[in-house]
C-alpha positions as CSV (number, residue, x, y, z in Angstrom):
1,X,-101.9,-29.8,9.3
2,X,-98.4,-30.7,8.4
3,X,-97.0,-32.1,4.8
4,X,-93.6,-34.3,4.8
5,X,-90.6,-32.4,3.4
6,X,-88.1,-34.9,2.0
7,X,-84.6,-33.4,0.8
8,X,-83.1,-35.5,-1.7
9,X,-81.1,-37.7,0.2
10,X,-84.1,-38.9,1.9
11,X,-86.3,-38.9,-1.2
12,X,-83.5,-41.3,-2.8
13,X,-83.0,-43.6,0.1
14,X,-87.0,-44.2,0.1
15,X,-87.2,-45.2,-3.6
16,X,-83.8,-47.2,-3.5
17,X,-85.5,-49.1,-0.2
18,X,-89.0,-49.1,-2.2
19,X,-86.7,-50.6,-5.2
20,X,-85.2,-53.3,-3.1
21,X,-88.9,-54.2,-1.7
22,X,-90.3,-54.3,-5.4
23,X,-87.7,-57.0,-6.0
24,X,-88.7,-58.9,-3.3
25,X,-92.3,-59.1,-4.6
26,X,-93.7,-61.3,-6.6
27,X,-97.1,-61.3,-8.1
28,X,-99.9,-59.2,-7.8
29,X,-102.4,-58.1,-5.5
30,X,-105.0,-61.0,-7.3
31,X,-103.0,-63.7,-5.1
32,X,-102.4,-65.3,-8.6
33,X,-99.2,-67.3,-8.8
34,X,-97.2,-66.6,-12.0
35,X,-94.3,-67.1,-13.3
36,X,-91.8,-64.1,-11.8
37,X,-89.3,-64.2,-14.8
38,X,-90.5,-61.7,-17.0
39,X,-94.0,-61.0,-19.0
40,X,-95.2,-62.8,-21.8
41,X,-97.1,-59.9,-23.2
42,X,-95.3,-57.6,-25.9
43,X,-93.6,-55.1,-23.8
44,X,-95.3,-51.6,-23.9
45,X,-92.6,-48.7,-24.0
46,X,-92.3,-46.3,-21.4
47,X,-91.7,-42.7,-21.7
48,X,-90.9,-39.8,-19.9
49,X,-94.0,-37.9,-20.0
50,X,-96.9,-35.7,-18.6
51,X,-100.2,-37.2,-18.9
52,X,-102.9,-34.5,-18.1
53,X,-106.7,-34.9,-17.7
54,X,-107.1,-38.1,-15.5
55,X,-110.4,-37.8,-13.9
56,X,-112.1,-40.5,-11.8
57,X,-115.2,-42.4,-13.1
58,X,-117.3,-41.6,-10.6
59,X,-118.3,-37.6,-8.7
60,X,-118.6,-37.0,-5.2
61,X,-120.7,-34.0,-3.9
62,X,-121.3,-33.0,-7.3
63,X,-117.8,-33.0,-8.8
64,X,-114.6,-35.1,-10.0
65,X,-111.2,-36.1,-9.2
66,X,-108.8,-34.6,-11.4
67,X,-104.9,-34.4,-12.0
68,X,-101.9,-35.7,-13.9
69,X,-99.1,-37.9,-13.6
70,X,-95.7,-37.3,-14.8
71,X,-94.1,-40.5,-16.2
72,X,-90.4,-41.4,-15.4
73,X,-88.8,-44.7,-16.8
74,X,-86.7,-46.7,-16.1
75,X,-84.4,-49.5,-17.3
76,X,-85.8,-52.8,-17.7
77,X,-84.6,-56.3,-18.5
78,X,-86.5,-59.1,-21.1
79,X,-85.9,-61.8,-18.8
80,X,-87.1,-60.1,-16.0
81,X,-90.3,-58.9,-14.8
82,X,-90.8,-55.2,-15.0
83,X,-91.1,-53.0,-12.1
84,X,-94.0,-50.0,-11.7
85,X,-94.0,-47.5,-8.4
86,X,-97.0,-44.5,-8.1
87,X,-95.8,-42.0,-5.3
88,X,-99.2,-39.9,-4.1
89,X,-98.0,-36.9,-2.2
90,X,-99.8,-35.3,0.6
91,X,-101.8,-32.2,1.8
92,X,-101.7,-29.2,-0.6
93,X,-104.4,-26.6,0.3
94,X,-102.9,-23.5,-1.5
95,X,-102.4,-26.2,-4.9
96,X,-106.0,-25.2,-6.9
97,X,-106.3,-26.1,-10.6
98,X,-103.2,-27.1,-10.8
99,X,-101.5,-27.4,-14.2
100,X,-98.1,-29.2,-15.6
101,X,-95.5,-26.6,-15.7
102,X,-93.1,-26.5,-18.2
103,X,-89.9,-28.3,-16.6
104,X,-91.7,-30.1,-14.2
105,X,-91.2,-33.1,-15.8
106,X,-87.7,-33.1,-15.8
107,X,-86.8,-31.4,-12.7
108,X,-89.2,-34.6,-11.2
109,X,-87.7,-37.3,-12.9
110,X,-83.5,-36.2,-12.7
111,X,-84.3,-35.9,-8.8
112,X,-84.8,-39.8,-9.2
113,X,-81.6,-42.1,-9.3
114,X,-80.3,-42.6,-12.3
115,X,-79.7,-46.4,-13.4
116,X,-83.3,-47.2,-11.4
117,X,-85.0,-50.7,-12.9
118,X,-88.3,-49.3,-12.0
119,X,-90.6,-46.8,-13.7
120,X,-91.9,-44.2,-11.2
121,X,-95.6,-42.1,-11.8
122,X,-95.2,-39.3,-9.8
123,X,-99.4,-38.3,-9.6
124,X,-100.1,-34.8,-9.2
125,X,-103.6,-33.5,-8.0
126,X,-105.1,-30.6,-9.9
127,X,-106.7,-29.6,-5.9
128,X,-104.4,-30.7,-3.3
129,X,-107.3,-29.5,-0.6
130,X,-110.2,-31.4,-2.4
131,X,-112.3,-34.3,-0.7
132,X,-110.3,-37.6,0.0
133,X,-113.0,-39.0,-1.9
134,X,-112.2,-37.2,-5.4
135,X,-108.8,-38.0,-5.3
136,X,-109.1,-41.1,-4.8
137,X,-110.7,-41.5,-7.6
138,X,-108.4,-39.9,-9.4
139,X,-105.5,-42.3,-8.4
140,X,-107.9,-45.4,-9.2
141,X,-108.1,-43.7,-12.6
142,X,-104.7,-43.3,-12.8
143,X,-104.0,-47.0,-11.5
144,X,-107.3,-48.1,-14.1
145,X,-105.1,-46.4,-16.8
146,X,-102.1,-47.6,-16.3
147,X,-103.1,-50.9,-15.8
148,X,-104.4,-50.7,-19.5
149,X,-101.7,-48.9,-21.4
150,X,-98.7,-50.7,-20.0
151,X,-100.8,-54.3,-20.3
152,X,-99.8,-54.5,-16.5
153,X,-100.4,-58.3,-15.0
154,X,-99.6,-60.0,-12.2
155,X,-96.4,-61.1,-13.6
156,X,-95.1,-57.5,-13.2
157,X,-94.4,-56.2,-9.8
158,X,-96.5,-52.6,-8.4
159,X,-95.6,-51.0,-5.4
160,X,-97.9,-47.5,-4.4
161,X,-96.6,-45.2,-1.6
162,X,-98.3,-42.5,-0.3
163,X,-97.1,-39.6,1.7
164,X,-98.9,-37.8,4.3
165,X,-102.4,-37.4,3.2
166,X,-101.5,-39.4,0.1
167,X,-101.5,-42.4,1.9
168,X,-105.0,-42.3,3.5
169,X,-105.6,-41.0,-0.5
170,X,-104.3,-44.2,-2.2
171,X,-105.4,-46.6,1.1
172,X,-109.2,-45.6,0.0
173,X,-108.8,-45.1,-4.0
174,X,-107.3,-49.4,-3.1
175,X,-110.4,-50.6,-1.0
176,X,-113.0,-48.9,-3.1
177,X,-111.1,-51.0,-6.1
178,X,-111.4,-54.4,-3.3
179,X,-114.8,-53.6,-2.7
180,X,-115.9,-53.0,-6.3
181,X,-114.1,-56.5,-7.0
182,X,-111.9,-54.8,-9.4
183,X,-108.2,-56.7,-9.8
184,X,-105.6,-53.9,-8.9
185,X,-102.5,-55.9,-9.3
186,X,-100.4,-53.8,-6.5
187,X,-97.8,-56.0,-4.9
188,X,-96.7,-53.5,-1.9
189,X,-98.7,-50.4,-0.3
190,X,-96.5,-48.4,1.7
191,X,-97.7,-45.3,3.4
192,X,-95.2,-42.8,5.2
193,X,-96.4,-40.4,8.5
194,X,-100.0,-40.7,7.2
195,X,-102.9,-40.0,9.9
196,X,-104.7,-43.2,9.7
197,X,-106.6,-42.4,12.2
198,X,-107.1,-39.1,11.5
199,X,-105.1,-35.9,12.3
200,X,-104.7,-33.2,15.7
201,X,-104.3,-29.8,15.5
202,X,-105.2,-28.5,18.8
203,X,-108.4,-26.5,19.1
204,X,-106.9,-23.6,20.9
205,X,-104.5,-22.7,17.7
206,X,-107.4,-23.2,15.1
207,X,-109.7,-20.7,17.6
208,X,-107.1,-18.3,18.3
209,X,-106.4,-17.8,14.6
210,X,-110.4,-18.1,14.0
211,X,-110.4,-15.2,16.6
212,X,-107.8,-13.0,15.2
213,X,-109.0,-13.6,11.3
214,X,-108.5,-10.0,10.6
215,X,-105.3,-10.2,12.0
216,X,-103.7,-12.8,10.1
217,X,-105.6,-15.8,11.3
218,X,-107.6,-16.0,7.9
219,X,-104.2,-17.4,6.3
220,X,-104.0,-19.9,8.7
221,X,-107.3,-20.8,8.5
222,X,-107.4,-21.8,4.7
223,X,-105.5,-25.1,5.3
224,X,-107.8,-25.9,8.3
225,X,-111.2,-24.9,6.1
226,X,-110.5,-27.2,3.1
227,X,-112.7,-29.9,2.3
228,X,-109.7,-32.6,3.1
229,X,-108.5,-31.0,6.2
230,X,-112.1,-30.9,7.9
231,X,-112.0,-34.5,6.9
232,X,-108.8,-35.6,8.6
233,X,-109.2,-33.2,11.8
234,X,-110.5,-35.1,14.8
235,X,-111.6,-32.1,16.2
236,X,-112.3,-28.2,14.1
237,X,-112.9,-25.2,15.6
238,X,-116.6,-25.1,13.6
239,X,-117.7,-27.4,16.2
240,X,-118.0,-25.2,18.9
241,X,-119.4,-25.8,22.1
242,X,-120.7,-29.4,20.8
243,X,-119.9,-32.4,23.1
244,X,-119.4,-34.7,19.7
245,X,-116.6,-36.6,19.6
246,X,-115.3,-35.7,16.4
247,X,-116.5,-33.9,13.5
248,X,-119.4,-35.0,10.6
249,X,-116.6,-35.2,8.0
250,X,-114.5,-36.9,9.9
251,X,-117.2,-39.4,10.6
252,X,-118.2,-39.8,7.4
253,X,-114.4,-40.7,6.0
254,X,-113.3,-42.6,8.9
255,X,-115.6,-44.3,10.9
256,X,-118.6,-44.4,8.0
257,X,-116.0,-45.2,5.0
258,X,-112.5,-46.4,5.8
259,X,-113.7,-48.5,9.0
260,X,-117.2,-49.6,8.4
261,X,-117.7,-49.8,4.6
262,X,-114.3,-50.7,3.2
263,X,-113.3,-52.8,6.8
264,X,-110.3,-50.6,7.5
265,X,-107.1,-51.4,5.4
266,X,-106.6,-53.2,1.6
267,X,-106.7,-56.8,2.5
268,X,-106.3,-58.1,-1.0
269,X,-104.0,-61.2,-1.5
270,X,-100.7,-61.3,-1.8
271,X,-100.5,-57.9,-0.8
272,X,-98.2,-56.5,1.2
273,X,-98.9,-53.2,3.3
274,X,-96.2,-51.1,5.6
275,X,-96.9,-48.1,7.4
276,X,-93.8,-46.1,8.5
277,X,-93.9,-43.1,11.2
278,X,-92.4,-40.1,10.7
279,X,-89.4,-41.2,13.7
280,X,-87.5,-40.0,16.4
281,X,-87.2,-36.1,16.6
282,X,-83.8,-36.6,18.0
283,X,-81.8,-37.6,14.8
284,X,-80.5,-40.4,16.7
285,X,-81.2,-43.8,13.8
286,X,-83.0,-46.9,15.2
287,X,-84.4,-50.3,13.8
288,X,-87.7,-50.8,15.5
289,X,-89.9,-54.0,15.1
290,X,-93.6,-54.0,13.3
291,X,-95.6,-52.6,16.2
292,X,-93.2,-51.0,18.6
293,X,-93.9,-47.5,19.7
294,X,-91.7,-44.6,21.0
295,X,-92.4,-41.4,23.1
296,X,-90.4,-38.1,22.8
297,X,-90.5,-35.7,25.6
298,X,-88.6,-34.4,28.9
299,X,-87.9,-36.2,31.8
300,X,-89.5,-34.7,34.9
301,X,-86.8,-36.1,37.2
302,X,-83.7,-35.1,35.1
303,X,-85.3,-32.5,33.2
304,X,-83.6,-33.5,30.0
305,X,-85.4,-34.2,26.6
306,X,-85.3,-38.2,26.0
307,X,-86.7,-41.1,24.5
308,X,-88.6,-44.1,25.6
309,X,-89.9,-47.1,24.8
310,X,-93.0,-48.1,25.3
311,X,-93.6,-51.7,26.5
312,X,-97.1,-53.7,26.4
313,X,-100.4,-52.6,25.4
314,X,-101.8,-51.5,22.1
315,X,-102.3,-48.0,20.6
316,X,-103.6,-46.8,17.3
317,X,-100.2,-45.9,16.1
318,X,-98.6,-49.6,16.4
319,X,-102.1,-51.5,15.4
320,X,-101.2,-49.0,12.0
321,X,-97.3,-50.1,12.0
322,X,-98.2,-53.9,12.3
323,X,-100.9,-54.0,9.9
């Protein structure tokens, strides 16, 4: 499994772009057409805190989603409508009843940019391994929350990104809120390198290390054994000789849930969704349409690494970029 690792120039290039999309919105998810020049509700304040103990209203295999939030404002503007993003991170087996450390808060919100017009809830799961399921419903707790302490309506402008696992976390925690009927008001879901159709780590490397656990391999194995990774792996190396295609929990999430239950991505009105790939492994910058794939690799003829195009024809990756 593999978690994104942003350094700070990238981390402030993705919420200035996420800032410039949140000004582009307006409305929320409801479809509902108000006014886009500023909220007639008293304004709640926003401060920079930790908010601990957000669980999820419902349990799944005989437990809860759990975690906290640290709260970063930003500046806003009476006239104006204000501005909300919730960043969910990604895969975190070794992260197990987690707790806010002291200086979290602020080491989280100075790595922000300074004169942002958007207030930013960073949510932090207290098991970064747990069921998709739990965590989900933590982040609709969190959203549910939010919603009610800041008086959030469509007027105001939401935007939820989610990193790695986080956005196959927050794309579920949104259509179990679209399926229950419940009014989210998000604007913009934007997920970054997320495995919306699951993840691959090849078999071999998960039985060699299975193999060799007294070597080493138990390390290794930890990430592959939690409950979230044996969801997003297309294939485990539990399986064994079995001809399925993929595993139970994989079923279950995917095929059972995302796909046949909730219909496969948030559909609500007025919302907008974008799903960005990870890009080109070459460092060289490109601007690629909605739905346009690339391949990395070496040319058999020339024997050099390059980059291609692909032309025509569908593939899980661009049916994720262009919906």
């Amino acid at each position: 499994m593999r978690t994104n690792k942003f350094n700070i120039l990238t981390r402030l290039l993705i919420l200035s772009a996420l800032a410039l999309g949140l000004a582009a919105c307006g409305g929320g998810g409801s479809g509902s057409e108000e006014p886009s020049t500023g909220n007639n509700i008293d304004p709640i304040i926003v401060k920079q805190e930790v908010v601990d103990n957000i669980s999820s209203a419902d349990s799944f295999n005989g437990a809860f989603g759990e975690g906290f939030v640290h709260v970063c404002p930003g500046t806003e503007t009476a006239s104006q409508p204000r501005n909300f993003l919730f960043k969910v991170h990604g895969f975190a087996p070794n992260t197990v009843n987690r707790i806010p450390k002291t200086g979290e808060l602020e080491k989280a919100c100075d790595s922000l940019p300074a004169d942002r017009n958007y207030h930013v809830f960073e949510a932090r799961y207290r098991n970064g391994g747990d069921y998709i399921q739990r965590n989900a419903g933590f982040i609709r707790a969190l959203l549910d929350w939010a919603v009610t302490k800041y008086k959030i309506t469509t007027a105001d402008r939401v935007a939820v990104v989610g990193y790695s696992m986080g956005g196959i976390v927050s794309r579920y925690a949104l259509l179990s809120m679209q399926t229950a009927g419940i009014e989210n008001k998000i604007d913009l879901y934007v997920t970054v390198d997320s495995p919306h159709y699951g993840a691959y780590t090849p078999i071999g490397v998960q039985t060699i290390a299975n193999v060799f656990a007294d070597l080493g391999g138990n390390e290794a194995l930890k990430a592959a054994d939690s409950f979230a990774a044996r969801q997003m792996l297309r294939y485990h190396y539990t399986q064994g000789s079995s001809t399925q295609t993929w595993t139970n929990d994989f079923q279950q999430l995917y095929i059972d849930e995302l796909l046949g239950a909730f219909g496969g991505f948030p559909t609500a009105d007025g919302l907008r969704t974008v799903a960005v790939s990870s890009g080109r492994s070459d460092g060289q910058l490109v601007s690629p349409a909605p739905g346009q794939l690339y391949y990395s690799g070496i040319n058999r003829t020339t024997k050099r690494y390059t980059i291609a195009k692909r032309s025509g024809g569908i593939s899980l990756l661009s049916h994720a970029l262009s919906t």
